[in-house]
Backbone as JSON, one array per atom type, in Angstrom:
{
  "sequence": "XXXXXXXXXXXXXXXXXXXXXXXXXXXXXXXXXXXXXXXXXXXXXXXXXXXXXXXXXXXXXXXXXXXXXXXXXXX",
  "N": [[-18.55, -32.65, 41.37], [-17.12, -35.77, 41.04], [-14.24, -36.57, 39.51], [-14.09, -38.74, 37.63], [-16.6, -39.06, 36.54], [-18.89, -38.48, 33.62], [-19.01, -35.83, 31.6], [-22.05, -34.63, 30.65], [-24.1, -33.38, 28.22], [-26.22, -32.06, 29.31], [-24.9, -31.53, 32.01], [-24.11, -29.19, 31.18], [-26.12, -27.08, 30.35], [-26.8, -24.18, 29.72], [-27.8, -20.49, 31.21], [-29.93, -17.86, 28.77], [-29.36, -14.83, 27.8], [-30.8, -12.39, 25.83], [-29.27, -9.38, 24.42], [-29.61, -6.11, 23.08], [-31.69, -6.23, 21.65], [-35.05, -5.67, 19.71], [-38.1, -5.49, 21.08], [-39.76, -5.32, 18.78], [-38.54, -7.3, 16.82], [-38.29, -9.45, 18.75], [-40.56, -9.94, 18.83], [-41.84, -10.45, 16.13], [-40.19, -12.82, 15.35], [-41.24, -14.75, 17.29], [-44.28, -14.35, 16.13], [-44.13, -15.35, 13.47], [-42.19, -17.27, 13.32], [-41.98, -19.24, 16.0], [-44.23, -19.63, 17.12], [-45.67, -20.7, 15.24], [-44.2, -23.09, 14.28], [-42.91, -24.42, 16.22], [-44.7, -24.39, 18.21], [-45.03, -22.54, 19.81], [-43.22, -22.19, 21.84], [-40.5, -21.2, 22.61], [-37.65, -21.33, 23.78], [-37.88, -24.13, 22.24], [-37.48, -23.6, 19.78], [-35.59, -22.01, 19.21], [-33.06, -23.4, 20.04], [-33.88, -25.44, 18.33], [-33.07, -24.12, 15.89], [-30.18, -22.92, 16.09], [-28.93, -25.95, 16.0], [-29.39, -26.58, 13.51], [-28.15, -24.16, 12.2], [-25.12, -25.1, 13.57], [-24.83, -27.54, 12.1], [-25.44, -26.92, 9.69], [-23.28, -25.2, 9.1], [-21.69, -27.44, 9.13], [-21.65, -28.92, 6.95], [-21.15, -27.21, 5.5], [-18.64, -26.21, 5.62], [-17.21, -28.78, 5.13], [-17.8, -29.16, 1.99], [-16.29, -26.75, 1.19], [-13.68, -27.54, 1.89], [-13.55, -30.12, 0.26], [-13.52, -28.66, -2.18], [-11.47, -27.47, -2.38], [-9.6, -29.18, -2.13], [-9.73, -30.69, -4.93], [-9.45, -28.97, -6.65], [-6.79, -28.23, -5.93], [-5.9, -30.63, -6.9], [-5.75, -29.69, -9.5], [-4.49, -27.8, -10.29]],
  "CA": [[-18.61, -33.83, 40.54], [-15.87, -36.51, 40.64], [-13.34, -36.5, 37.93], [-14.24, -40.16, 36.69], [-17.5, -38.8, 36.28], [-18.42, -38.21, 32.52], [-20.0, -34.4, 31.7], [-22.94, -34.45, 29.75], [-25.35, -32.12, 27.61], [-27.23, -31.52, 30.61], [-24.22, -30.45, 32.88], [-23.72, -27.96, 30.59], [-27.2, -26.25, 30.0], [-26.88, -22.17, 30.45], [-29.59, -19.44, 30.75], [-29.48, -16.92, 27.8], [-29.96, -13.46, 27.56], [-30.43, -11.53, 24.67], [-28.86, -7.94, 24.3], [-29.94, -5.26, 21.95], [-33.13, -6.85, 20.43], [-35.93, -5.17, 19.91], [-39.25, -6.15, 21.4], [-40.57, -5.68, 17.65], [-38.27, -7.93, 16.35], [-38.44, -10.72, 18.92], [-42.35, -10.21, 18.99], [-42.15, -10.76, 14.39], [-39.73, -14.02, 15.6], [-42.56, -15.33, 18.14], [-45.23, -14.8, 15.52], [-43.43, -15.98, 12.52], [-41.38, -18.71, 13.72], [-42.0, -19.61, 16.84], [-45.56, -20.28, 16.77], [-46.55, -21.8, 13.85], [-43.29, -24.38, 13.74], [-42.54, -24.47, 17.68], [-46.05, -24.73, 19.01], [-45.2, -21.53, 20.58], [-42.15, -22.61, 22.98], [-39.19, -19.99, 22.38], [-36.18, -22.23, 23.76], [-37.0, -25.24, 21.63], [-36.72, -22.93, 18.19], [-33.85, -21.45, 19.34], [-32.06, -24.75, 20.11], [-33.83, -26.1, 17.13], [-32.43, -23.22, 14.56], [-28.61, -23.27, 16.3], [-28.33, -26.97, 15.88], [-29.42, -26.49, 12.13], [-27.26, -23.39, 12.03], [-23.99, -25.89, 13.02], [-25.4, -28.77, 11.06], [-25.26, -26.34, 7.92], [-21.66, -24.81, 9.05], [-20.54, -28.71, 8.61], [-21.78, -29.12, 5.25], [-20.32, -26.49, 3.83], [-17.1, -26.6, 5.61], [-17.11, -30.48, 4.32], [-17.46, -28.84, 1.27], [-15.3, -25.68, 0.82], [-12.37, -28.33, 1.86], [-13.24, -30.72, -1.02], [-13.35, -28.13, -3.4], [-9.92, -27.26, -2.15], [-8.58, -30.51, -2.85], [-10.3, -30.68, -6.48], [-8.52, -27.57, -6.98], [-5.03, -28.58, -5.89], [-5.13, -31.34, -8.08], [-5.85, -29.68, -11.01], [-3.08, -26.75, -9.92]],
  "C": [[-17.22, -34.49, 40.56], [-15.37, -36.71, 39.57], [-13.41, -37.94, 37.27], [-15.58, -39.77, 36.28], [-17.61, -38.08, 34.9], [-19.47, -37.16, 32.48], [-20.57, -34.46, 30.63], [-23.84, -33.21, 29.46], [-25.64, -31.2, 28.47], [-26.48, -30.68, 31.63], [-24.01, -29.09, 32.09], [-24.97, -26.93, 30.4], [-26.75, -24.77, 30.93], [-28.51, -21.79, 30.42], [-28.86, -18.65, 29.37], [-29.94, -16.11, 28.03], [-29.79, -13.06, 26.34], [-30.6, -9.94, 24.86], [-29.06, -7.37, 23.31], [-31.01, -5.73, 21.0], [-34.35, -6.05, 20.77], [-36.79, -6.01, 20.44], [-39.96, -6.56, 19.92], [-40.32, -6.74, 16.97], [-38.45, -9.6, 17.36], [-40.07, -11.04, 19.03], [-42.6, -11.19, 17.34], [-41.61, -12.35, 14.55], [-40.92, -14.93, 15.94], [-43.67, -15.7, 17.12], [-44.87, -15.62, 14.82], [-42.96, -17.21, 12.7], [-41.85, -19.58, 14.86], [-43.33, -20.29, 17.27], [-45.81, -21.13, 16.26], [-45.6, -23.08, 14.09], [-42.89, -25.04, 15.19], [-43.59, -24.98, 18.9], [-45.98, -23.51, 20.26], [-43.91, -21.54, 22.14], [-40.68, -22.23, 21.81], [-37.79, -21.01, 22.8], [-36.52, -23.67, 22.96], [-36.94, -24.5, 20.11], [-36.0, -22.3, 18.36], [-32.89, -22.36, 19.18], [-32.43, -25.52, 19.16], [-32.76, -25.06, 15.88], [-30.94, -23.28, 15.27], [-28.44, -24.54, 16.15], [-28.26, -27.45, 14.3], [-28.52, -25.63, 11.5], [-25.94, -24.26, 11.61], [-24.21, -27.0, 12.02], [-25.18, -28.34, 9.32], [-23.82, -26.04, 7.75], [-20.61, -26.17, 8.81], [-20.3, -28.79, 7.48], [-21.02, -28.48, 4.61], [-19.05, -26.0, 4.21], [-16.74, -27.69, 5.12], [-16.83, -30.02, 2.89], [-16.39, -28.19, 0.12], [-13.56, -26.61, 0.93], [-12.09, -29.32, 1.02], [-13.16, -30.21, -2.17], [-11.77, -27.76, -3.35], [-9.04, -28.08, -2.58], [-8.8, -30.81, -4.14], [-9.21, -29.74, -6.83], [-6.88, -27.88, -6.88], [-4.31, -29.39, -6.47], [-5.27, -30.82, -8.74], [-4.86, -28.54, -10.92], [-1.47, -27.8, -10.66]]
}
């Protein structure tokens, strides 16, 4: 790829593996989750629940840093 060339989403897609999971547990995932809310397709509730994962880690870093500043004024 030429270096004026801009790298998107897509250049980046990996495979995943997962290590140390049970079959029982990714079978309870599959039923549970993956099914019912997914329509049964395993990489888009994965990539749906990690983008909700960071999406939540904003919030409440957004947070924890305005309580910080609340706090420092009243220090």
């Amino acid at each position: 790829m030429p270096q004026t060339d801009t790298i998107t989403e897509k250049d980046l897609r990996v495979e995943l593996t997962l290590h140390n999971m049970s079959a029982g547990m990714l079978k309870e995932f599959a039923l549970k989750i993956v099914k019912p809310y997914f329509g049964g397709n395993m990489n888009k509730a994965i990539r749906n629940l990690m983008e909700k994962a960071v999406e939540e880690e904003k919030i409440v870093s957004k947070a924890v840093i305005l309580e910080s500043k609340i706090v420092s004024n009243v220090i």
